[in-house]
N, C-alpha and C positions, 0 to 999 in steps of 0.2 A: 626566402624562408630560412629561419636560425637553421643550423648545423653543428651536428656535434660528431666527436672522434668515434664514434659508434654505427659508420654505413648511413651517416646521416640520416637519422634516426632522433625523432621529436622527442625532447627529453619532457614526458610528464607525470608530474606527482601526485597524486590522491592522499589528501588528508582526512581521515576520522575519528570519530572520538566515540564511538559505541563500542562499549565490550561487551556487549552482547549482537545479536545479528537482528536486526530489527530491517521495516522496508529499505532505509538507506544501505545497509547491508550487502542486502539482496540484489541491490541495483547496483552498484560496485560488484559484487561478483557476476554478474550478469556480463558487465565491462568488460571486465578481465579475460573471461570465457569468447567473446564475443570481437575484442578488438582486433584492427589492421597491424601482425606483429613486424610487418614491412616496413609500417610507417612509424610505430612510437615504442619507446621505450619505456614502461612506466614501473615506476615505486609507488608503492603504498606506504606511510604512516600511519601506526594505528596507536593505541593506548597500550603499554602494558597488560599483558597474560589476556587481551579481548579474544571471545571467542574467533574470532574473525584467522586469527593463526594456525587455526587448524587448514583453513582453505586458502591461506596463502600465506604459507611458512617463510618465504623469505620477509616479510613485509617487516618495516623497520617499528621496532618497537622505542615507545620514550614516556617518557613521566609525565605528569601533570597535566594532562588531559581527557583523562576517563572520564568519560560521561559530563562532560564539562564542558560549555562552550566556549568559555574564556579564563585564562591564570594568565598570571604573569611566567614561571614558571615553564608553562606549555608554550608560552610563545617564545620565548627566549632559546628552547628545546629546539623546535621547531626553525628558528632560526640559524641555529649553528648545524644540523639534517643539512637546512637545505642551502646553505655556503657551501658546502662537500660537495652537493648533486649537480650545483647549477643548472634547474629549470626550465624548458621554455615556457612551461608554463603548470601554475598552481590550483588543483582542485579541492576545494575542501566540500566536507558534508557535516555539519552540524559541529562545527569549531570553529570559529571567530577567530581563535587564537591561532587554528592554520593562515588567515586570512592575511592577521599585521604581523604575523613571522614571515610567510614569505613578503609581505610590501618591505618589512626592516632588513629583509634579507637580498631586496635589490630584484626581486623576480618583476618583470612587467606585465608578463597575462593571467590574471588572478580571477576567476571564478569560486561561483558554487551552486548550491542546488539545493532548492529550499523544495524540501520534499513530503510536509503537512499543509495544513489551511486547520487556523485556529483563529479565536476571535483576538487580534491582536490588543497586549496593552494600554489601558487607558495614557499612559506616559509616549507609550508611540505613534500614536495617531491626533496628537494638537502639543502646543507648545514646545518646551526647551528639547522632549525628546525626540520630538518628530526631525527637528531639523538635525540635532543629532545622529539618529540616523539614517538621516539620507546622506550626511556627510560624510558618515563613515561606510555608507556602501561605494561613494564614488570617489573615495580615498583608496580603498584596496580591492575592486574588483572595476573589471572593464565591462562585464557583462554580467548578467544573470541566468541560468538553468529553473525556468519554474517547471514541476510537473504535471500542470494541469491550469488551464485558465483561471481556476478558483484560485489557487497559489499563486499564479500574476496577481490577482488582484488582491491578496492578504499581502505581497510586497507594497501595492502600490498606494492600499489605505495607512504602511505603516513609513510613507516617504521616500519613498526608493522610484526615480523617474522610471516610464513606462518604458520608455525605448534603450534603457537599459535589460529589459528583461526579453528572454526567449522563451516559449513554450518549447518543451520537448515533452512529449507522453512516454511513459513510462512503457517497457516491454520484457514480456518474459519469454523463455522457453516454454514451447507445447508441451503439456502433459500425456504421458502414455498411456493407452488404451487399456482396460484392464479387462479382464472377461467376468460372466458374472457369480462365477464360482469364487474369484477374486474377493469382490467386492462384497459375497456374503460372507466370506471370511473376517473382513475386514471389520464387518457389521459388530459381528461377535466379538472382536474382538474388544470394542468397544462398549459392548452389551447391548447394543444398540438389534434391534429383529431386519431378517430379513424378509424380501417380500413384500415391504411397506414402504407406500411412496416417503421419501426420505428431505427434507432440508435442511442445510448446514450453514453455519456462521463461524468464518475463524479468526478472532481478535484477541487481545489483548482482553480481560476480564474486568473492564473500568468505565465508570458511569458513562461517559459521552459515544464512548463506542452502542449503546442502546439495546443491551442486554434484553435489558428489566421488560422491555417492550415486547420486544418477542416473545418471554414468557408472559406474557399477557395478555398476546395474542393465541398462544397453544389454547388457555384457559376458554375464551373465548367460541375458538375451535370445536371444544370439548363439548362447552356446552349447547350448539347447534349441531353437534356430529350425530346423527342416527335420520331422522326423520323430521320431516315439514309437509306442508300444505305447497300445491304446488299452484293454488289461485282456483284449481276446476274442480277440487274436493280428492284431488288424488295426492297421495303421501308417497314422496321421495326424497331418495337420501341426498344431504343436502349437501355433506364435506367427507370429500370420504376419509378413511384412517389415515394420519400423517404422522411421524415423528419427524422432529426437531434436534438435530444433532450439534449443544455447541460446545464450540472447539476453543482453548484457551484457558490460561489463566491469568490471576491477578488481584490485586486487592477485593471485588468485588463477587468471590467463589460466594463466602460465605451466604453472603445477602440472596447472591441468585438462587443461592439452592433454598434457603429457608421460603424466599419468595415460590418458588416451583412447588414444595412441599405444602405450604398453607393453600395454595392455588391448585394442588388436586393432581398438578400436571407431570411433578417429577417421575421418571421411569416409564412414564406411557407415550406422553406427547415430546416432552423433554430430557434430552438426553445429556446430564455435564460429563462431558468426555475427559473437561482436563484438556495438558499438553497431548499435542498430536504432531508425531513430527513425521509422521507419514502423512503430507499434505495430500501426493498425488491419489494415497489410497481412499482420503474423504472424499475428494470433489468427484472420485468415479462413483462411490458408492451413493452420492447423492442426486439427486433430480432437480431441485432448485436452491441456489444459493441466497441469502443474505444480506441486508447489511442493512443495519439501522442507526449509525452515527450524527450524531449532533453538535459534535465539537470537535474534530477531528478528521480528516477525512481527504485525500486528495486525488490521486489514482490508486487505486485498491489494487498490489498486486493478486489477491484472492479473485478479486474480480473476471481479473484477465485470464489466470489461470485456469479459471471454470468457464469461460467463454472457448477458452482454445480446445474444450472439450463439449462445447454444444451447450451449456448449461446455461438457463437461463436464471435470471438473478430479479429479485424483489429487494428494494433500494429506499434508502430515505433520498430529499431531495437536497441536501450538505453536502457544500465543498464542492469536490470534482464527480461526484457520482452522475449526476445528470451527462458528463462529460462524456462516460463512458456506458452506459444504461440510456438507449431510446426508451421512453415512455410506450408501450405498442408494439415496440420492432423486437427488442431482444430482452426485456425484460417489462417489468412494471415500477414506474415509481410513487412510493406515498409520501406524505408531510413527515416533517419529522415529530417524534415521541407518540406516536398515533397508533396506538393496539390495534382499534378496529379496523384503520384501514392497512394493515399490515395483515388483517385477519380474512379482511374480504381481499385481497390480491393473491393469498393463498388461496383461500377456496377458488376463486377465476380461475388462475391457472390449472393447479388440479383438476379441474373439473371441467374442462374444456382440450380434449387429446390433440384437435387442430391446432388451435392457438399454441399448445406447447409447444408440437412440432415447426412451426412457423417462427417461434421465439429460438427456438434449440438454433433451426438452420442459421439465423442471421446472427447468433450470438457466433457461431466458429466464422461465418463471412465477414463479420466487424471485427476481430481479431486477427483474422488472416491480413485482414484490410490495413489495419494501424498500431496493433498493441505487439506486435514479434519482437523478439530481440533483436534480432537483424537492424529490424528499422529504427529502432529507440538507439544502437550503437553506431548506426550509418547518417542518422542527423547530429549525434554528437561529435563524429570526427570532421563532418563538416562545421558545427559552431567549434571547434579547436582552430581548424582551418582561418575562418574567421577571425577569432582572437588574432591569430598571426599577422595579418592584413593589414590589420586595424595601426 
């Protein structure tokens, strides 16, 4: 195994290019928090002034690579970092350009970690780009990091061999318990009532994440909420009161709210909260989580973080979600862009206090079971390991 003048200590580098803190982010400090400081040594490269400095102030800062997957510039950058550090090995997350600076830079264990499922382009899946690249993943990496078997397979329709790639699932820390004086506070603070069964969605405000839907299912909601026929001439209530809490912003405020407003639902059923950077205080104060993506989607740290707190979640069936959402066991999945059936999987759960509690329980046992930090950091020192081997 390489050695270096440091207590023989694995010399490894993290490259990014997000100057804001998005999931890749999250999963890097997760790393950091979380790794054997026995066994490695690691540097971060980040972009200039990215928020990511704030949580780890030494990390080396360089040009030409902000929000960028590839410069010339950033790799050349990047190259002369990592002659200084010399490497055992290179990780990058969403820069290409970490990828051919350290290959030009002579590093020989090069990953990275494709950490969406989108519908890859039409240039990368037939002709000149496809073989493109597959060539250029097995010119500078030895392996691959996918986070979700859907992300194996967006590498593998875009030409990247299969047994180059590793599944690692994504893992977070458990969220803290909150009490429920807490969590009506929390309510408020967001204008949101306390008192009332509660669901949340936290994304990014942008068509594929599947806003529009959920408000469309509140609508829905609204208009069977009070009383029906229950088939023997007797009238019950068929949905009880819910609000809808979502979390985010992004090009897409506008539309949602004008859509919530035309649709009846703003301020009753639907709540735009906007940024919430008190993640932990949403997902206590809510009862079921979310997610209606369509283009986008691969392990949902949101997901996990509300499973590690019992929360069951209502799911599109994109990407990795199926991955981490049983169908029956810890949540419900519908089709994707489908109001209705995102509108009858709320009324089911709500309206069935066993099913929920049955859902709650195996949502904290499937995350105890596979989504921890622990375990997402304890299979990644073993694929390092790996690397080494090879």
């Amino acid at each position: 195994m390489p050695s270096n003048s440091k207590l023989n200590l694995i010399k490894l580098v993290h490259v990014i290019s997000d100057t804001n803190i998005g999931g890749a982010g999250r999963y890097l400090l997760t790393f950091l928090e979380y790794y054997d400081k026995n066994k490695f040594e690691v540097s971060v490269i980040v972009p200039k002034n990215s928020k990511l400095l704030e949580f780890i102030p030494n990390a080396i800062e360089i040009d030409g690579i902000a929000d960028k997957s590839f410069s010339i510039k950033g790799v050349l950058e990047i190259r002369k970092v990592l002659k200084k550090i010399k490497p055992d090995i290179v990780h990058t997350h969403g820069a290409l350009s970490g990828r051919i600076g350290a290959k030009l830079a002579g590093v020989k264990n090069i990953t990275y970690t494709r950490h969406s499922v989108f519908p890859p382009s039409v240039y990368l899946i037939k002709g000149v780009g496809f073989y493109l690249n597959k060539w250029l993943n097995n010119w500078t990496c030895k392996k691959i990091i996918a986070v979700a078997e859907a992300a194996s397979q967006n590498l593998i329709d875009s030409g990247v061999d299969k047994e180059k790639i590793e599944v690692i699932y994504n893992g977070v820390k458990p969220l803290g318990v909150r009490t429920k004086e807490q969590n009506e506070e929390f309510l408020r603070s967001i204008e949101a009532k306390a008192g009332v069964p509660t669901l949340a969605i936290a994304a990014r405000l942008t068509a594929v994440k599947g806003q529009k839907y959920i408000i469309e299912a509140a609508k829905q909601l609204a208009e069977v909420r009070g009383q029906r026929s229950d088939g023997r001439g007797q009238m019950v209530e068929s949905v009880p009161y819910c609000q809808i809490i979502i979390a985010g912003t992004g090009e897409e405020y506008d539309n949602l709210k004008n859509l919530a407003k035309k649709l009846g639902v703003l301020g009753n059923y639907i709540i735009l909260a906007g940024f919430v950077d008190d993640i932990e205080g949403l997902m206590n104060a809510c009862d079921i989580q979310l997610n209606a993506s369509y283009g986008t989607e691969a392990a949902s740290l949101a997901l996990m973080e509300g499973m590690s707190l019992g929360k069951p979640s209502i799911v599109s069936d994109y990407g990795g979600n199926p991955e981490l959402i049983a169908d029956g066991v810890n949540g419900i999945i519908t089709p994707q862009q489908a109001a209705e059936k995102i509108a009858e999987a709320i009324e089911k759960l709500l309206g069935d206090k066993e099913l929920y509690k049955q859902m709650s329980e195996n949502s904290k046992k499937i995350y105890e079971e596979r989504f921890t930090a622990e375990k997402m950091v304890q299979k990644m020192e073993e694929f390092y390991a790996f690397l080494l081997q090879k």
